[in-house]
Rosetta silent file (secondary structure, phi, psi, omega in degrees, C-alpha in Angstrom):
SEQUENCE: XXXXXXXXXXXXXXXXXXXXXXXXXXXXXXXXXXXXXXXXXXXXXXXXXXXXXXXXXXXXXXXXXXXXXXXXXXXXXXXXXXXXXXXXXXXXXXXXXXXXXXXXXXXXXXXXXXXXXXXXXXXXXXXXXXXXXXXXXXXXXXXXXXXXXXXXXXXXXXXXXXXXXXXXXXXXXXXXXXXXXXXXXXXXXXXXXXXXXXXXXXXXXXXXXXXXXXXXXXXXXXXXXXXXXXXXXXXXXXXXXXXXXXXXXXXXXXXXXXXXXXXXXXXXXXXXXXXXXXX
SCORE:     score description
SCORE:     0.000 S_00000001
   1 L     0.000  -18.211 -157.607  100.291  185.664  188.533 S_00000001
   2 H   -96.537  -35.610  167.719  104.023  185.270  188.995 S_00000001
   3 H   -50.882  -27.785 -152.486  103.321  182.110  191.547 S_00000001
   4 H   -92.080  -31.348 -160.356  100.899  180.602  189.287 S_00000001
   5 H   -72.715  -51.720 -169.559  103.832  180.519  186.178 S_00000001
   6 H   -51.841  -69.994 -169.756  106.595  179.507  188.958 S_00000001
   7 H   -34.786  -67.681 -139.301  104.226  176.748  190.205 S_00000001
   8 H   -72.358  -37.247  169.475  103.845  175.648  186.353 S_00000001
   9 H   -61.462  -46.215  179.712  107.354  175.537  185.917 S_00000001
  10 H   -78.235  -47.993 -163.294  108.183  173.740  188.601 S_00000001
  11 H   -88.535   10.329  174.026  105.581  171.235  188.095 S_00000001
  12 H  -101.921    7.914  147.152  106.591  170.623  184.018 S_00000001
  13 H   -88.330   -9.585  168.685  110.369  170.305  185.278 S_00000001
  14 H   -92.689  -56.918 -170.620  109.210  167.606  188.119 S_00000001
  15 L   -79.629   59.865  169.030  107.386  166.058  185.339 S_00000001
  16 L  -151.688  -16.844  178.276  110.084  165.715  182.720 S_00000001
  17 H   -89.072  -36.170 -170.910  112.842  164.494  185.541 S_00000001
  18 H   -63.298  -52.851 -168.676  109.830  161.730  186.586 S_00000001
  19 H   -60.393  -43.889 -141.594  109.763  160.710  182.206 S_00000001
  20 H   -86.221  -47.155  176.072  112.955  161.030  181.917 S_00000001
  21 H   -74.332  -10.217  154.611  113.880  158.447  184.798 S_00000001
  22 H   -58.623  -37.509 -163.142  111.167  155.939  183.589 S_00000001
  23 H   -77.120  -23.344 -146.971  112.895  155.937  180.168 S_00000001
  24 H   -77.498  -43.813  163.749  116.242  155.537  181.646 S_00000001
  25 H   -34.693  -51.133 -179.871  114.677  152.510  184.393 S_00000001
  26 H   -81.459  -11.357  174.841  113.357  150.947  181.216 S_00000001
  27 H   -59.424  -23.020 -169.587  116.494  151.289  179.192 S_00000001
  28 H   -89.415  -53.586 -142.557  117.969  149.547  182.145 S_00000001
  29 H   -84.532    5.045  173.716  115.727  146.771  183.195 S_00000001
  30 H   -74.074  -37.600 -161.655  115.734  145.636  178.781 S_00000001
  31 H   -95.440    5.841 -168.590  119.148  145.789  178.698 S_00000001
  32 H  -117.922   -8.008  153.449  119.678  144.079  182.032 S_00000001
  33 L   -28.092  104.971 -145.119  117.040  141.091  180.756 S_00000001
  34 L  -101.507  153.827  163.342  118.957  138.033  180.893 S_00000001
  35 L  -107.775  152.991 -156.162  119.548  136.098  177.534 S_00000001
  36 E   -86.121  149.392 -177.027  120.086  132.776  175.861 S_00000001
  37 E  -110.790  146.809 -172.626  123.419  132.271  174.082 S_00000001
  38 E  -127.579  154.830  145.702  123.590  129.894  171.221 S_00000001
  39 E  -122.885  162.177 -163.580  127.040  129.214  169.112 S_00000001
  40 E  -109.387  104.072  159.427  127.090  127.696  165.504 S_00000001
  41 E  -150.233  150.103 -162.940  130.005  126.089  163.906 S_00000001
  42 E  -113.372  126.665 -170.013  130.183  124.599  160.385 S_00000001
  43 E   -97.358 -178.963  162.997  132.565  121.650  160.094 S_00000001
  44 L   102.755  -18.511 -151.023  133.833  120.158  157.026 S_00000001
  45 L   -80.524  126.351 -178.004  135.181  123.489  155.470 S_00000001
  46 L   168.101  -62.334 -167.727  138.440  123.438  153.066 S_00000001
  47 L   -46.951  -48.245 -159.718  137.545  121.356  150.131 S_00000001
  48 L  -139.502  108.926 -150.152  134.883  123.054  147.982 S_00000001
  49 H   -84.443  -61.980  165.262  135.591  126.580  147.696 S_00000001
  50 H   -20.848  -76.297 -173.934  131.932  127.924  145.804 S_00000001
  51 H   -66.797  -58.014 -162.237  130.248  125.965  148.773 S_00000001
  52 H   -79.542   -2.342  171.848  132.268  126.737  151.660 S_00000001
  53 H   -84.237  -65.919 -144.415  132.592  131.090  150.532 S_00000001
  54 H   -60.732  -87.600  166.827  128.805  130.874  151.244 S_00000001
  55 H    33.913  -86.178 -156.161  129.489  129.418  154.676 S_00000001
  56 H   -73.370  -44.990 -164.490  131.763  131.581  155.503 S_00000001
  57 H   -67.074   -1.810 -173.200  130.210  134.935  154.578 S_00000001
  58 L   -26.821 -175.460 -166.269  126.885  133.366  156.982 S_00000001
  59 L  -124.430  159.819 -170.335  125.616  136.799  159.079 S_00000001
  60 L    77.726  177.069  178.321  126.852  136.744  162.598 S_00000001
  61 L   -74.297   46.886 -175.932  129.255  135.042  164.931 S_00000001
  62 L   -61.182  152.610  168.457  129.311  131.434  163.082 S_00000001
  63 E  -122.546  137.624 -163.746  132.519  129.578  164.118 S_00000001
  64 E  -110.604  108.420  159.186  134.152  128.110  161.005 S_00000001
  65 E   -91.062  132.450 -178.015  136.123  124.330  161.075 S_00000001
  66 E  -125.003  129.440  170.273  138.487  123.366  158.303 S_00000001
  67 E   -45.880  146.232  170.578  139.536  120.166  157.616 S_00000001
  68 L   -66.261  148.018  146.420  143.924  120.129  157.867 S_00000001
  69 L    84.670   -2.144 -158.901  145.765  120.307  154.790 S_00000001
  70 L   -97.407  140.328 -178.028  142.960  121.206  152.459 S_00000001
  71 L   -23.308  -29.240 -153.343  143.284  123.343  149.208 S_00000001
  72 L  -136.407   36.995  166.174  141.323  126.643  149.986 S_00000001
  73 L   -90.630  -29.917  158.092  142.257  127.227  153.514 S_00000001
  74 L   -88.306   10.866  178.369  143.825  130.653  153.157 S_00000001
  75 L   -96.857  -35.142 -177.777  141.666  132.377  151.094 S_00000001
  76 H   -78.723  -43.578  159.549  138.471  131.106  152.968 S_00000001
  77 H   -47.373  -34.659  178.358  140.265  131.849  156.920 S_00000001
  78 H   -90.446  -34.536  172.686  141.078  135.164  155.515 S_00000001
  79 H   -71.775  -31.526 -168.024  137.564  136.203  154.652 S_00000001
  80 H   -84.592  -25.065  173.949  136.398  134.606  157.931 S_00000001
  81 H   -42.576  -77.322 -164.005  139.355  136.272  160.083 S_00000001
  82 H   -43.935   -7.235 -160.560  138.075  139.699  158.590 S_00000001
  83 H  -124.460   -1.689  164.867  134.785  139.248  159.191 S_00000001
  84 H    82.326   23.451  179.027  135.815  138.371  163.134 S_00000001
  85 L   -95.331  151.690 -167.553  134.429  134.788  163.023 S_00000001
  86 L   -73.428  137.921  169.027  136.374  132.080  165.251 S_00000001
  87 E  -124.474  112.216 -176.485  138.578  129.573  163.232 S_00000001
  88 E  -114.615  156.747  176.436  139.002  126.039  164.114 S_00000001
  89 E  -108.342  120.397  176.448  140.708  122.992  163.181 S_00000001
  90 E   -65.753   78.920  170.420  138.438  119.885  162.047 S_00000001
  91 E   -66.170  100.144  174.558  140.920  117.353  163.436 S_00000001
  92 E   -36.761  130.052  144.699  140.553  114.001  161.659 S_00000001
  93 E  -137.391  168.703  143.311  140.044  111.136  163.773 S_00000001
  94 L   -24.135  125.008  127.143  139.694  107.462  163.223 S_00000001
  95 L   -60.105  171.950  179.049  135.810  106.211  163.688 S_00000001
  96 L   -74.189  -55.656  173.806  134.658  102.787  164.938 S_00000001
  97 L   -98.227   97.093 -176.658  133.731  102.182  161.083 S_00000001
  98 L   -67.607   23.304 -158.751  136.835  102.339  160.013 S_00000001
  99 L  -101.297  -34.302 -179.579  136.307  102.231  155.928 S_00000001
 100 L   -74.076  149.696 -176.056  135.525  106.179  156.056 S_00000001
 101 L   -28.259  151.702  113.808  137.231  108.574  154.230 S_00000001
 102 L  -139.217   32.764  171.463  139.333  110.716  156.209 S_00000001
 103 L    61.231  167.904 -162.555  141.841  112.920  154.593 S_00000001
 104 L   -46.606  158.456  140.165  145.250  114.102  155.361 S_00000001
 105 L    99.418   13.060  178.879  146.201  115.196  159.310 S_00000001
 106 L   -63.418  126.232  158.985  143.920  111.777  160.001 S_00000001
 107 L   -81.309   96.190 -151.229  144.513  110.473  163.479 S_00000001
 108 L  -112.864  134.427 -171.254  144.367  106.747  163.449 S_00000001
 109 L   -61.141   -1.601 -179.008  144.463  104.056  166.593 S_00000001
 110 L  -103.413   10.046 -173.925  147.518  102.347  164.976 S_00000001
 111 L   -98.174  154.445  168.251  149.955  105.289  165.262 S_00000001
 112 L   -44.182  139.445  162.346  152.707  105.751  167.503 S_00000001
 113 H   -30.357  -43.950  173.502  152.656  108.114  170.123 S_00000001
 114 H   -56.444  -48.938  168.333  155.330  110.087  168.324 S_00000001
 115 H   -51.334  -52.457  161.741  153.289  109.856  165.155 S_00000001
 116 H   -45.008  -89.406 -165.959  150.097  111.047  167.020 S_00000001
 117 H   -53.102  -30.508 -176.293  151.630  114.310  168.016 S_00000001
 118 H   -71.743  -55.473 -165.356  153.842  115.388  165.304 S_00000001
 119 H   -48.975  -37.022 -131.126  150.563  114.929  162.998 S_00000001
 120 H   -91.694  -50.768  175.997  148.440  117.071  165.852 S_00000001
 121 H   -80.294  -28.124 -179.128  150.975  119.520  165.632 S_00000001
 122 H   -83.945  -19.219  177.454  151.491  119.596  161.917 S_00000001
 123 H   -99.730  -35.053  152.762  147.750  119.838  161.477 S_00000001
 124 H   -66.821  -31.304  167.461  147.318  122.928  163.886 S_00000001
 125 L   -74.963  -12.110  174.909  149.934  124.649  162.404 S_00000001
 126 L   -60.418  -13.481 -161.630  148.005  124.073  158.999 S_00000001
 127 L  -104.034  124.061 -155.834  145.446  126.160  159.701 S_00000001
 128 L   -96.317  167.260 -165.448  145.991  130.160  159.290 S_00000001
 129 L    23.105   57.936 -172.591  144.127  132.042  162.419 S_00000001
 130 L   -58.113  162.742 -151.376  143.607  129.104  164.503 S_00000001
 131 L  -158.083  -59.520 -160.817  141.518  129.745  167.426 S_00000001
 132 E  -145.357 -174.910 -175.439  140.303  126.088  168.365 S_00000001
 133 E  -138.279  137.198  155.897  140.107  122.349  167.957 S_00000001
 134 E  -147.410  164.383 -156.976  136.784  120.001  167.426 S_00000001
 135 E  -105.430  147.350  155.426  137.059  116.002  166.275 S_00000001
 136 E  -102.249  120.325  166.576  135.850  115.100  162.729 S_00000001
 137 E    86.420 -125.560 -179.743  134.482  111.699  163.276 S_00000001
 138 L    86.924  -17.527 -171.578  136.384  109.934  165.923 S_00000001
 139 L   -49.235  -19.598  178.470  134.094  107.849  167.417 S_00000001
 140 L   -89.139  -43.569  176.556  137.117  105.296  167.944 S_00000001
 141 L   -89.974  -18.074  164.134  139.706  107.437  168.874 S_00000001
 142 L   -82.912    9.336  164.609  137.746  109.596  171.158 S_00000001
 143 L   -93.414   10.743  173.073  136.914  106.634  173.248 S_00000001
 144 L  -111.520  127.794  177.434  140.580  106.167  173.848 S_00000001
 145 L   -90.790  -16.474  178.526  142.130  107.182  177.130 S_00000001
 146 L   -76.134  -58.700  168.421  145.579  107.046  175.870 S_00000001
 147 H   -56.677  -21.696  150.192  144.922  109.121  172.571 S_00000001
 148 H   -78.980   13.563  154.860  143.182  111.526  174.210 S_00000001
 149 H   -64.763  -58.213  178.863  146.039  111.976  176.221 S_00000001
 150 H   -43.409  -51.262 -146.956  148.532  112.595  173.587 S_00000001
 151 H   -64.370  -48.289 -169.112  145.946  115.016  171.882 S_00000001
 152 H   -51.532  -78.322 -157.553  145.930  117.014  175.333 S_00000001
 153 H   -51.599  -43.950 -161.447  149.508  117.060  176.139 S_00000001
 154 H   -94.929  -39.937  161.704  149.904  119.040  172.577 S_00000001
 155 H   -36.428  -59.177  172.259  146.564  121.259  173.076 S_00000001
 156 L   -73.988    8.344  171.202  147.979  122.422  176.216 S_00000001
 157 L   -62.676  -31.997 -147.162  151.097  123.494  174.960 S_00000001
 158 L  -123.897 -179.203 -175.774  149.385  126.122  172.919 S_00000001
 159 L   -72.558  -44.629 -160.049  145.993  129.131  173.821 S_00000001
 160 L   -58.067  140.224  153.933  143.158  126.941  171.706 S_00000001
 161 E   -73.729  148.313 -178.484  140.501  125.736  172.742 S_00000001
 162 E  -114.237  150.307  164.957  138.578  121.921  172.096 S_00000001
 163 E  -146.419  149.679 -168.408  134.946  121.345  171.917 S_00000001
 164 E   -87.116  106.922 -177.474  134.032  118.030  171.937 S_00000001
 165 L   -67.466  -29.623  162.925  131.838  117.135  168.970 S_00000001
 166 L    61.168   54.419  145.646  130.831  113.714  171.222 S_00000001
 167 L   -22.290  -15.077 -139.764  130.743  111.370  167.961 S_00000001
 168 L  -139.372   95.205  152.052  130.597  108.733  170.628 S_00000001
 169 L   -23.853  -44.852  166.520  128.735  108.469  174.169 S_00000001
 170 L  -104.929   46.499  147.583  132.053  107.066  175.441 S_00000001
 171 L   -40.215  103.341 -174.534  133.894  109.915  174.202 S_00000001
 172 L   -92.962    7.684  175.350  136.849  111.073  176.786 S_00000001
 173 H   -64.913  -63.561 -146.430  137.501  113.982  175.095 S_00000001
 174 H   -90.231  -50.751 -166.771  135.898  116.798  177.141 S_00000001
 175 H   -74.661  -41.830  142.983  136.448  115.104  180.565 S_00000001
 176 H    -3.013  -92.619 -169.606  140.298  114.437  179.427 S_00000001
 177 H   -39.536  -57.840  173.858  140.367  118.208  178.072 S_00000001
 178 H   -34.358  -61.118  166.034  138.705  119.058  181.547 S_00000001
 179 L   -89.411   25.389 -171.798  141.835  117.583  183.490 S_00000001
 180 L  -122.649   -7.908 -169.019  144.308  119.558  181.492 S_00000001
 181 L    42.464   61.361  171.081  142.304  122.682  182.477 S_00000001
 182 L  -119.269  153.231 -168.766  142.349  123.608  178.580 S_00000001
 183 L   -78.535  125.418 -165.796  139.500  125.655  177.669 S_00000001
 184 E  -169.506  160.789 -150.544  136.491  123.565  176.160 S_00000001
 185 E  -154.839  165.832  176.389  132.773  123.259  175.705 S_00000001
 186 E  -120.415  153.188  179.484  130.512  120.077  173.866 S_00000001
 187 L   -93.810  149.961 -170.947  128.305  120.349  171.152 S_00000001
 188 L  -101.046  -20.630  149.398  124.607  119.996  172.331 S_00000001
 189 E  -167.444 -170.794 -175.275  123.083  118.839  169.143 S_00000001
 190 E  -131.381  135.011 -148.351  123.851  118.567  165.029 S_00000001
 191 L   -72.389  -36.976 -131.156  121.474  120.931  162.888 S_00000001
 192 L  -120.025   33.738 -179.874  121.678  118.703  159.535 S_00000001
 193 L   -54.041  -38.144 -175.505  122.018  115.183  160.697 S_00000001
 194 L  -109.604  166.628 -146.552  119.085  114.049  158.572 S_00000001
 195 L  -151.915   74.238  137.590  119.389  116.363  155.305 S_00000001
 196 L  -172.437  155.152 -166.495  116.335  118.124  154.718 S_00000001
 197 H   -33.864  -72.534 -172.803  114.615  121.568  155.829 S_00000001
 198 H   -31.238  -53.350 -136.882  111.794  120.240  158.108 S_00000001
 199 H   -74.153  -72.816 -166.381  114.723  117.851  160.204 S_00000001
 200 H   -42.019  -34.884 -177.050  117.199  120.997  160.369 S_00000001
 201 H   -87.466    5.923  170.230  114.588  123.404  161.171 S_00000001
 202 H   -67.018  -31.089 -179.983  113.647  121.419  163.900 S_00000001
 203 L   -98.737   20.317 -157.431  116.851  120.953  165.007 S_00000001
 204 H  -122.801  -25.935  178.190  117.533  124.278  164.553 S_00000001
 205 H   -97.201  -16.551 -176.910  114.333  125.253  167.316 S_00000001
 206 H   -78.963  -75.166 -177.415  115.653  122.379  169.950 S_00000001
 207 H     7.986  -88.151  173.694  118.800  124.663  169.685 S_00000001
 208 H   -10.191  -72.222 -169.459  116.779  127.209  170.708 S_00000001
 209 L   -64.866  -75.174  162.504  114.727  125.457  173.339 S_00000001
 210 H   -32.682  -39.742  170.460  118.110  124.255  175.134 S_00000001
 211 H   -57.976  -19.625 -156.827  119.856  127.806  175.030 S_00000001
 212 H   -87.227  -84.130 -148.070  116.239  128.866  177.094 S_00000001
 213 H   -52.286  -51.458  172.608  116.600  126.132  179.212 S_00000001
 214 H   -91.616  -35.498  178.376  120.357  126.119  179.880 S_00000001
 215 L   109.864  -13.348  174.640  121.604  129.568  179.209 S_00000001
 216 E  -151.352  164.781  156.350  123.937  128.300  176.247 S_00000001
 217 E  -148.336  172.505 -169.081  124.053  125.853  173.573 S_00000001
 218 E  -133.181  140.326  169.992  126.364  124.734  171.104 S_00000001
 219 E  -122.694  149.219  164.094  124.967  123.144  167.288 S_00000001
 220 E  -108.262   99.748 -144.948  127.013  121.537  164.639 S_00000001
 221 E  -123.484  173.080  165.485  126.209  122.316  161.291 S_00000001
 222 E  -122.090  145.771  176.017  127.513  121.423  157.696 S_00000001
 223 L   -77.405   52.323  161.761  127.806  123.941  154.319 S_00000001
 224 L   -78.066  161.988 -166.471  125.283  122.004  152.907 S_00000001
 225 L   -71.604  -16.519 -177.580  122.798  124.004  150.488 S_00000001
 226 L  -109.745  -46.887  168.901  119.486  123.375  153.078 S_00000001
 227 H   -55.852  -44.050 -173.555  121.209  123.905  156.023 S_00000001
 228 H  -100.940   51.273 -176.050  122.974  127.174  155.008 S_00000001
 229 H  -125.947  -43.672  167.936  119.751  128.050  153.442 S_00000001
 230 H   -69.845  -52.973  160.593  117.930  127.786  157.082 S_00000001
 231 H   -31.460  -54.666  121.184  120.759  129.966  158.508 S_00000001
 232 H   -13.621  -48.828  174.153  120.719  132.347  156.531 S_00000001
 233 H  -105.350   15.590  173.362  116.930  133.010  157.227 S_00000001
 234 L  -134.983    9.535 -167.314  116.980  132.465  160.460 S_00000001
 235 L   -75.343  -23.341 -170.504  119.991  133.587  162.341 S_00000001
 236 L   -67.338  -25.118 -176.855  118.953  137.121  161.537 S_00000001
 237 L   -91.329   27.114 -173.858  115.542  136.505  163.535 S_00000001
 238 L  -110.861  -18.848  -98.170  117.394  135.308  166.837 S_00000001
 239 L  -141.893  -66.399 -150.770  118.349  139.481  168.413 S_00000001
 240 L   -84.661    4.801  168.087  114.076  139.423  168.596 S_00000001
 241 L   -84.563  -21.530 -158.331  113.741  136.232  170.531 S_00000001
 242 L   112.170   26.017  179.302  116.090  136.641  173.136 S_00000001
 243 E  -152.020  135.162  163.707  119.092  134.684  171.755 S_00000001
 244 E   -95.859  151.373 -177.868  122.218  135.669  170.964 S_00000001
 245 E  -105.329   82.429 -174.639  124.750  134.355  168.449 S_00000001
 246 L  -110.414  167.549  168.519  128.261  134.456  169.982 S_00000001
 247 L   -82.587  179.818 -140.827  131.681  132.447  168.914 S_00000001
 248 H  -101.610  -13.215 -154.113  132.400  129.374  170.385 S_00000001
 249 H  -101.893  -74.557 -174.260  135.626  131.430  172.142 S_00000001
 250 H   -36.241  -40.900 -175.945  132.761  133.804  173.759 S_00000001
 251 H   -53.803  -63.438  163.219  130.673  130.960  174.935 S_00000001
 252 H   -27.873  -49.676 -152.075  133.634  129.403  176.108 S_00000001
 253 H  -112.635  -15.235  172.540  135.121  132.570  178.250 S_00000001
 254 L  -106.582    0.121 -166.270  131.366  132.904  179.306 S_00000001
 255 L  -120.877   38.945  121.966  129.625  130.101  180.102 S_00000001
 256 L   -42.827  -92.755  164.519  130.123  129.892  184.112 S_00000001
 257 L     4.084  -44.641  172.482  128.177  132.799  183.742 S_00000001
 258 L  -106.677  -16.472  164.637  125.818  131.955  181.747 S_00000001
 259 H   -69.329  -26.602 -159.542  124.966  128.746  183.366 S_00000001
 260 H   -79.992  -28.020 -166.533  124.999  130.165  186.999 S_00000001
 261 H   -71.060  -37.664  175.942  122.290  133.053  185.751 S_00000001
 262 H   -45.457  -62.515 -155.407  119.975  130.362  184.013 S_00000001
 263 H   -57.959  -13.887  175.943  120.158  128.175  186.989 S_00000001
 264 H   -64.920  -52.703  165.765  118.830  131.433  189.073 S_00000001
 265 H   -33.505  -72.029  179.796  116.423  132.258  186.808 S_00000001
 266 H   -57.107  -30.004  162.908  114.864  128.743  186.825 S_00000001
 267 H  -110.967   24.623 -171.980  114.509  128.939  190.095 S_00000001
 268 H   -99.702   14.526 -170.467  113.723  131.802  191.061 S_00000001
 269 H  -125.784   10.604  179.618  110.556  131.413  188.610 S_00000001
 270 L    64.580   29.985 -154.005  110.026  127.669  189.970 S_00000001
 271 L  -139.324   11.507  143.414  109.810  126.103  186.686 S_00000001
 272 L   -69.047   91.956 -158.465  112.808  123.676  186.917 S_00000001
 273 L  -105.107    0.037  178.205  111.192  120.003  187.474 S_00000001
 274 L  -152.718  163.794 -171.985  113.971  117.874  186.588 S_00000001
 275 L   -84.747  169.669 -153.567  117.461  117.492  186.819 S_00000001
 276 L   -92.343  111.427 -161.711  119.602  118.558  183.624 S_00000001
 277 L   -58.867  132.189 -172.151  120.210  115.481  181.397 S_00000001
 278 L   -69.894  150.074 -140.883  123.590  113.785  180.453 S_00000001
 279 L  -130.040    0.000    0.000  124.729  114.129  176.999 S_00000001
């Protein structure tokens, strides 16, 4: 009798160390699952206080740009500081069609070198808990190899980062930024280019598809009322796809990392058939 209890014992203490290292194997291989990273960031922000507090309070790691100089940059930087979101400055530049607007801290192809940088500098210090840099517009001056010199030599002075908004196909910004070794990433598409739900949420699933595909992606977004309407209802669904929401800093400090693990992935599952297309 006393064998048959030991025996019983022994075999509901083998079988509770065997459950117990199943849960902890699957706790491992979920959390070891690799995942796509996407970042967010909504230019434009400074101006319109109503519209840009929605913005800002978005759920998640959104990276926030604000225009230089603009009315309502410390009250809205201080709710996004607090809330741990990335803060960048939406550096004006000159476009090819030169007629558009483009507010104070504008960089324009007719200024001096001297002129370039003290504005560069005067426009980064405008901004309270600066983090980063991305071009508003630009298509003219980021196509410049000399202005995107200037811009560098003051960027590397200081910790921020640039992401190249790529306004332009012959943008120089990022390969520029690139030979300054300052830290910097490109945006991979814009949510709200065309301004209504279907277009955004479409461009809101290529996101998507490109984070799968690459291991990261970067979108450009605006506080418009349909865009931060899709955001809202959808950023909250991204944890059960398999995509993460990180700041544009994280992305940034991560995405060696996250490129070399894609590219493993795809091949180790054979399902890469082409090479990865230039942007």
């Amino acid at each position: 009798m006393l064998l048959v209890i030991c025996c019983s014992v022994l075999f509901a203490a083998l079988f509770s160390s065997l459950a117990n290292a199943k849960a902890s194997l699957n706790k491992t291989t979920t959390s070891n699952v690799p995942i796509a990273y996407i970042a967010i960031i909504i230019d434009d922000l400074g101006y319109k206080l109503k519209q840009d507090q929605r913005a800002v309070n978005l759920p998640g790691q959104v990276t926030f740009a604000f225009l230089p100089h603009t009315p309502h940059l410390q009250v809205l930087t201080d709710i996004a500081n607090k809330k741990g979101n990335d803060i960048m400055l939406h550096l004006p530049m000159q476009a090819v069609m030169d007629t558009l607007f483009l507010g104070p801290g504008a960089l324009t192809n007719n200024m001096s070198e001297a002129e370039f940088k003290d504005s560069v500098v005067k426009s980064i210090r405008s901004i309270p808990h600066i983090k980063g840099i991305n071009n508003h517009m630009g298509s003219l001056i980021t196509s410049k190899k000399s202005a995107m010199k200037w811009l560098m030599d003051e960027i590397v002075l200081t910790d921020l980062y640039f992401v190249d908004s790529r306004t332009t196909v012959k943008t120089l910004a990022e390969k520029t930024a690139n030979l300054y070794q300052i830290k910097n990433t490109r945006r991979n598409g814009f949510l709200d280019h065309e301004l209504n739900r279907p277009a955004i949420e479409f461009q809101f699933n290529h996101l998507i598809e490109v984070a799968k595909r690459d291991g990261a992606a970067v979108a450009i977004g605006h506080p418009f009322k349909q865009t931060l309407e899709v955001l809202e209802e959808r950023i909250p669904q991204l944890e059960a796809i398999g995509i993460r929401l990180i700041s544009v800093s994280e992305l940034i400090k991560q995405q060696d990392k996250i490129r070399y693990i894609a590219q493993q992935k795809n091949l180790s599952n054979f399902t890469q058939t082409e090479t990865r297309p230039q942007q």
